[in-house]
C-alpha positions in Angstrom: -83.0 -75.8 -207.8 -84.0 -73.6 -211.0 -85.3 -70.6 -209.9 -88.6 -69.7 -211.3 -90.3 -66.4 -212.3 -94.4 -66.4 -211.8 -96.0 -63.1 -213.6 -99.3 -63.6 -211.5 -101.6 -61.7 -214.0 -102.6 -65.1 -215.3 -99.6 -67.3 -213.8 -97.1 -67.0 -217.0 -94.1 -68.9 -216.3 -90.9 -67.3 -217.6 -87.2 -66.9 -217.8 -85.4 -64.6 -215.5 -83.9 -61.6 -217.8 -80.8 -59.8 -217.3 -80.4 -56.5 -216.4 -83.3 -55.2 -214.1 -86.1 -57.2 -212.7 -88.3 -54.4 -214.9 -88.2 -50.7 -215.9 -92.2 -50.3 -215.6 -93.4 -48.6 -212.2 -96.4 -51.1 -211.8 -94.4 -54.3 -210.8 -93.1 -55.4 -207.8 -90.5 -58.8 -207.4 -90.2 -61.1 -204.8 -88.0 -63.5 -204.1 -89.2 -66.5 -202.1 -88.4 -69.8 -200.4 -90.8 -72.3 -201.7 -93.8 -73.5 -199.9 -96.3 -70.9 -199.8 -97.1 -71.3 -203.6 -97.9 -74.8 -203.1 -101.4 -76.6 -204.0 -104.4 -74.9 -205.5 -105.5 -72.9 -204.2 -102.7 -71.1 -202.4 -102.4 -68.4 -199.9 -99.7 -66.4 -202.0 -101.7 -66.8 -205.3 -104.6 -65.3 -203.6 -103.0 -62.5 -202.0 -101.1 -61.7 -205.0 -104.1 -61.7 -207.2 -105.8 -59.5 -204.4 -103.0 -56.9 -204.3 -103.0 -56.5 -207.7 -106.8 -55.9 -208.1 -106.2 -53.3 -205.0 -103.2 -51.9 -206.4 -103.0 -52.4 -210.3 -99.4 -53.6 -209.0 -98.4 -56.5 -210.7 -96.0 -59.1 -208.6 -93.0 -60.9 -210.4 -92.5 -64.4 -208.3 -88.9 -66.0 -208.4 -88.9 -69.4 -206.0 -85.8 -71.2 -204.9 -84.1 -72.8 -201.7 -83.8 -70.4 -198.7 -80.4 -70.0 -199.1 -80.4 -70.4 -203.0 -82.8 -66.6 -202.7 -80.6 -65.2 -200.2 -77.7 -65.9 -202.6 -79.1 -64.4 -205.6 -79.5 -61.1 -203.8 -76.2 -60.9 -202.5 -74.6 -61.5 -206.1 -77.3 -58.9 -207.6 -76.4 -55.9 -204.7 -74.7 -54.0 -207.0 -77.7 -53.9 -209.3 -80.9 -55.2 -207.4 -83.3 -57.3 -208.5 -85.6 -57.9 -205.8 -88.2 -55.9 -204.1 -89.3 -58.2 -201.5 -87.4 -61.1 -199.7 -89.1 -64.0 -197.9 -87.1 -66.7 -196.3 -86.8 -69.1 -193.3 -84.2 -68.8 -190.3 -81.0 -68.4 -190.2 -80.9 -67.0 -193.6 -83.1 -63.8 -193.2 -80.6 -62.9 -190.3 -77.8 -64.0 -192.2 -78.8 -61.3 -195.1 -79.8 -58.6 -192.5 -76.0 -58.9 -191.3 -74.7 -59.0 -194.1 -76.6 -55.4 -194.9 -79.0 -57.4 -198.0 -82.1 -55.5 -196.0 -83.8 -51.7 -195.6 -85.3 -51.3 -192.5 -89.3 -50.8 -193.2 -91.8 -50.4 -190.2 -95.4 -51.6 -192.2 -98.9 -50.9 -190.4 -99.0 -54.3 -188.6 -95.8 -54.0 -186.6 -97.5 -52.9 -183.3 -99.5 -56.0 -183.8 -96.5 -58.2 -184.5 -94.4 -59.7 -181.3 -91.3 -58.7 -180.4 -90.1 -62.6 -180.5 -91.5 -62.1 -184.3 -89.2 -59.0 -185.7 -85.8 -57.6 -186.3 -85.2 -55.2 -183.2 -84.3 -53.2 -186.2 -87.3 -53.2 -188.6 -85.4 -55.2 -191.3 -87.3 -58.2 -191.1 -91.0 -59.7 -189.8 -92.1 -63.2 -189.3 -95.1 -63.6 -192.2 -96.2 -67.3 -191.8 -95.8 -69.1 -189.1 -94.5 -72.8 -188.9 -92.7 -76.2 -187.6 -89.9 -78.2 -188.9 -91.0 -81.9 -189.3 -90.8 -85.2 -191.5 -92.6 -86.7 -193.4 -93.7 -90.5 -194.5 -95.3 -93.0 -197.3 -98.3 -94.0 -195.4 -99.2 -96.3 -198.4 -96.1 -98.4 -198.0 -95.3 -98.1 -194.2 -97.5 -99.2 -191.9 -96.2 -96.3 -189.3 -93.4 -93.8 -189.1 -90.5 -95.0 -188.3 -90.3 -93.9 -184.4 -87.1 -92.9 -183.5 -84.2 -91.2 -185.4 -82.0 -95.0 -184.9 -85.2 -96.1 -186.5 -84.1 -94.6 -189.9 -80.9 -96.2 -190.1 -82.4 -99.5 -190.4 -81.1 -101.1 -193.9 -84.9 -100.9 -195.4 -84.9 -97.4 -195.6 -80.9 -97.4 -197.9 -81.9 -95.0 -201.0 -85.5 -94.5 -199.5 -85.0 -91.1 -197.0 -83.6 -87.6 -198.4 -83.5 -84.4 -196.8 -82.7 -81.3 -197.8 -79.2 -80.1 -197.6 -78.1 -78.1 -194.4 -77.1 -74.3 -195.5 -78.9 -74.7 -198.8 -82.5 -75.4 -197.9 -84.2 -73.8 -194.2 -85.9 -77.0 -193.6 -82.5 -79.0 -194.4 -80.8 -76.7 -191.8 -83.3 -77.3 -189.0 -82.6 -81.0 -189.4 -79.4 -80.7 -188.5 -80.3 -78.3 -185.9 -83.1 -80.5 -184.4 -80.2 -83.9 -184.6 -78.2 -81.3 -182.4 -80.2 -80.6 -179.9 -82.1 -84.2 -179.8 -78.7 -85.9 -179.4 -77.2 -82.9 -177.0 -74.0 -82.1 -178.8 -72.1 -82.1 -181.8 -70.0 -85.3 -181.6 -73.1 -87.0 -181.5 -75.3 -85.3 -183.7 -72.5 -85.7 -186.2 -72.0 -89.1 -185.6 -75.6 -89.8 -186.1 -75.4 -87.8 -189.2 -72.8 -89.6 -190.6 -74.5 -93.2 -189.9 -77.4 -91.4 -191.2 -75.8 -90.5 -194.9 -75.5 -94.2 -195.6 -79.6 -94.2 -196.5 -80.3 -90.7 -197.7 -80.5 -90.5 -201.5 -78.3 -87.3 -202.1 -78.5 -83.5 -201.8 -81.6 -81.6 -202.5 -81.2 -77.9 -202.3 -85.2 -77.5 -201.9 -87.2 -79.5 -199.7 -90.5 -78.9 -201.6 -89.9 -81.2 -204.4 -89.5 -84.3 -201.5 -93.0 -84.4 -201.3 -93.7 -85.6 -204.6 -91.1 -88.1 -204.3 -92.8 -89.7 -200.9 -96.1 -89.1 -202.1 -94.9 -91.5 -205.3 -92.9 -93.7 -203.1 -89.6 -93.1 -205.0 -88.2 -92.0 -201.0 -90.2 -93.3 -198.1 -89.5 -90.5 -195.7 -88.1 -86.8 -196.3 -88.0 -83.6 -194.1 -90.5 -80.7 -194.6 -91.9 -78.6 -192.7 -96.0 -78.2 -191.6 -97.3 -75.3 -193.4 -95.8 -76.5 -197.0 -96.8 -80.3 -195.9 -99.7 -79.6 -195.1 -100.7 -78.0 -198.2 -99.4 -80.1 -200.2 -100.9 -82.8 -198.7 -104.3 -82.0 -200.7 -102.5 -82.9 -204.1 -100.5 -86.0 -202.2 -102.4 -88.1 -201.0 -100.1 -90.8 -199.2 -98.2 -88.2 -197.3 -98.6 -88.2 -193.6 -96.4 -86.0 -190.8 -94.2 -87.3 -187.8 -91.6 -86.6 -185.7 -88.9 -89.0 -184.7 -88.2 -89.4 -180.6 -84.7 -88.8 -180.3 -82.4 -90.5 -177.8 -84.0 -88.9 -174.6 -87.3 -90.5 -175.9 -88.2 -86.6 -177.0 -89.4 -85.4 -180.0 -88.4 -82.0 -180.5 -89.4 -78.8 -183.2 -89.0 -75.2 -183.3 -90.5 -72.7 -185.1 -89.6 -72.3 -188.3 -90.9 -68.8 -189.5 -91.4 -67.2 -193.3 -89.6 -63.9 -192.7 -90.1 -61.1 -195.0 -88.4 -58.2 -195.9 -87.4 -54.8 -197.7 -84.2 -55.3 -200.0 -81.6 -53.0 -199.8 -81.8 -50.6 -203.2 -84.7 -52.2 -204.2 -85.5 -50.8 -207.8 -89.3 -50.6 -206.7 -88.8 -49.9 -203.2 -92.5 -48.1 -202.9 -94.1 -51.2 -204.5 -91.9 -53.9 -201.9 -93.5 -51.8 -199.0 -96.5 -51.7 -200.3 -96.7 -55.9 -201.0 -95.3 -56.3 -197.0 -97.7 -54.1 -195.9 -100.8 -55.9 -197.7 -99.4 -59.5 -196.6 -98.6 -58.5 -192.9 -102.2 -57.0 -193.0 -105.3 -58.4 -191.3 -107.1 -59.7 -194.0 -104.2 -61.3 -195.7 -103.2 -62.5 -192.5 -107.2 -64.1 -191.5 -106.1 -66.8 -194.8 -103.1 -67.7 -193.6 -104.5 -71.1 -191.5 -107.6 -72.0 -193.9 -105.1 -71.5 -197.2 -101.8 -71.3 -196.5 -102.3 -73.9 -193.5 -99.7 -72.0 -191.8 -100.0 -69.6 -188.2 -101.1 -66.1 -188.8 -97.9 -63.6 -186.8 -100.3 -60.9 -185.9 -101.5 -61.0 -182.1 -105.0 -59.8 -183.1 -105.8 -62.3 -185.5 -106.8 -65.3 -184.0 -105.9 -68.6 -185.3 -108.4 -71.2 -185.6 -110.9 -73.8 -187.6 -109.8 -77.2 -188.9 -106.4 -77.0 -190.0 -105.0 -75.2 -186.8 -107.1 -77.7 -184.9 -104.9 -80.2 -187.5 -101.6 -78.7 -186.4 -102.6 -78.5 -182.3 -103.3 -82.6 -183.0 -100.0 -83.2 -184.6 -97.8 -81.1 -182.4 -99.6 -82.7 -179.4 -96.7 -84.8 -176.9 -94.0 -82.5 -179.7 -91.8 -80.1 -177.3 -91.1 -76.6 -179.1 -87.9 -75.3 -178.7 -86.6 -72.0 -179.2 -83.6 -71.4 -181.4 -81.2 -68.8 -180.2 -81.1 -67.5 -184.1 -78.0 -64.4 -183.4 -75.9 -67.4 -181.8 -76.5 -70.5 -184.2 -75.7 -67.3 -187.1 -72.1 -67.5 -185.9 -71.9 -71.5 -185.8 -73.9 -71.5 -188.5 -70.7 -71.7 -191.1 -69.1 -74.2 -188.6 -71.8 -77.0 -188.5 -72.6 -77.1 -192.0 -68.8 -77.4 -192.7 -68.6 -80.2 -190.0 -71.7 -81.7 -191.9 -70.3 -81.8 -195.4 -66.8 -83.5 -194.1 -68.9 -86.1 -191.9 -71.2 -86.6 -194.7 -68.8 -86.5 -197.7 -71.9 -84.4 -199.5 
């Protein structure tokens, strides 16, 4: 996926420059998974217009996969271009060990749980969310209902998800096949069975939507806070969970970290932006907007899109990802899944 750059004085799209993301003092750059950007209105447009009528700090806006950002600021650590980092697990743990991150303690940490933050202070859960899939409701009837379900030969050319180690949402498929199958021989061999209707690669899992919403794909991954708001702009988009071969369906959290880039040329300005999205009133939009889960403890989630989520995830079991140990198989599985897959 292209990477994009939003100046969000007045949304002017442009190309990515060489050299330093800017020499001025009244810009800050962040570098984002995609998802929170998504529909109109949208709950990083809003806080970014906000900050910037707070602060007079303008915010550069560069969107890619979640690895695709981690990526670009390990290639630029010898001249940084990023401020800020935001991205899903593994990948903000993967860039904190690979020293990518500055520890940072913002106002909200107290109010942030431990379950939610780098023991460390390099990173902090922003937006809360699920893995999940997603269907055309205009041309099927009902989700398919179990994971053997999609092998069936209608769906050949019609499902695509996102690429494991290239997208987050890609990786928590194969993450979620794991554990709903209970090991890798099978997860792989479902995988593999699997390949023989899924379209191709996608290194971003946002532009699926579109492609179910149009019914070019019938089914695609996502996840529930980007579904969900892009459901106001798709229409024929609805949200499932396959039962794997237990009869279970299973998701995990699937949180947008953020964080403080190592050497960042605007360091004071990155603090500054985490500080104002981690805060309460940034955080009090997160369900109505961004149709995500607000990560501080005193801000209570509610209204009708978290009463939307509780419905969906109702008879869904939430797991917990051991993040530190799937880090170090990380490498492994997606190796296993590009020889079983031939992608």
């Amino acid at each position: 996926m292209r990477a994009r750059v939003v100046v969000t004085a007045g949304l002017v799209l442009a190309a990515l420059a060489g050299g330093r993301a800017s020499a001025q003092s009244g810009v800050v750059t962040i570098y984002s998974a995609d998802g929170l950007h998504d529909g109109s209105p949208n709950w990083y447009q809003t806080e970014f217009d906000a900050f910037t009528k707070a602060t007079g700090i303008r915010v550069q806006y560069v969107e890619a996969g979640s690895a695709v950002v981690v990526a670009r600021v390990d290639r630029e650590k010898t001249n940084p271009q990023a401020d800020v980092l935001v991205t899903l697990p593994p990948f903000m743990q993967q860039a904190a060990a690979d020293g990518l991150l500055d520890a940072y303690t913002p106002p909200a940490a107290a109010e942030i749980a431990a379950r939610d933050k780098d023991p460390q202070g390099r990173y902090y859960a922003m937006v809360n969310n699920y893995a999940d899939w997603i269907y055309n409701a205009a041309i099927l009837k009902a989700p398919p209902a179990t994971f053997a379900d999609l092998l069936a030969p209608q769906f050949k050319n019609k499902i695509q998800y996102s690429t494991p180690g290239q997208a987050g949402d890609g990786t928590a498929v194969m993450l979620n096949v794991l554990r709903a199958f209970g090991g890798q021989e099978q997860a792989f061999a479902y995988l593999r069975k699997l390949q023989v209707n899924n379209l191709g690669p996608s290194s971003s899992t946002g532009r699926l939507t579109a492609l179910v919403n149009k019914g070019e794909i019938w089914v695609a991954n996502g996840d529930m806070q980007m579904n969900l708001a892009q459901m106001r702009d798709n229409p024929n988009v609805r949200i499932f969970w396959p039962t794997g071969p237990d009869g279970k369906r299973l998701t995990f959290s699937l949180p947008y970290y953020i964080a403080l880039v190592h050497g960042a040329p605007h360091s004071a300005n990155g603090q500054k932006l985490i500080a104002f999205l981690l805060s309460k009133d940034a955080q009090e939009q997160v369900a109505g907007i961004a149709m995500g889960v607000p990560v501080r403890m005193d801000v209570e989630p509610a209204g009708e899109t978290f009463a939307t989520m509780q419905t969906l995830l109702k008879g869904v079991e939430i797991w917990s990802p051991d993040w530190d140990s799937l880090l170090k198989n990380l490498q492994p599985y997606v190796s296993e899944w590009h020889q079983q897959t031939g992608s």
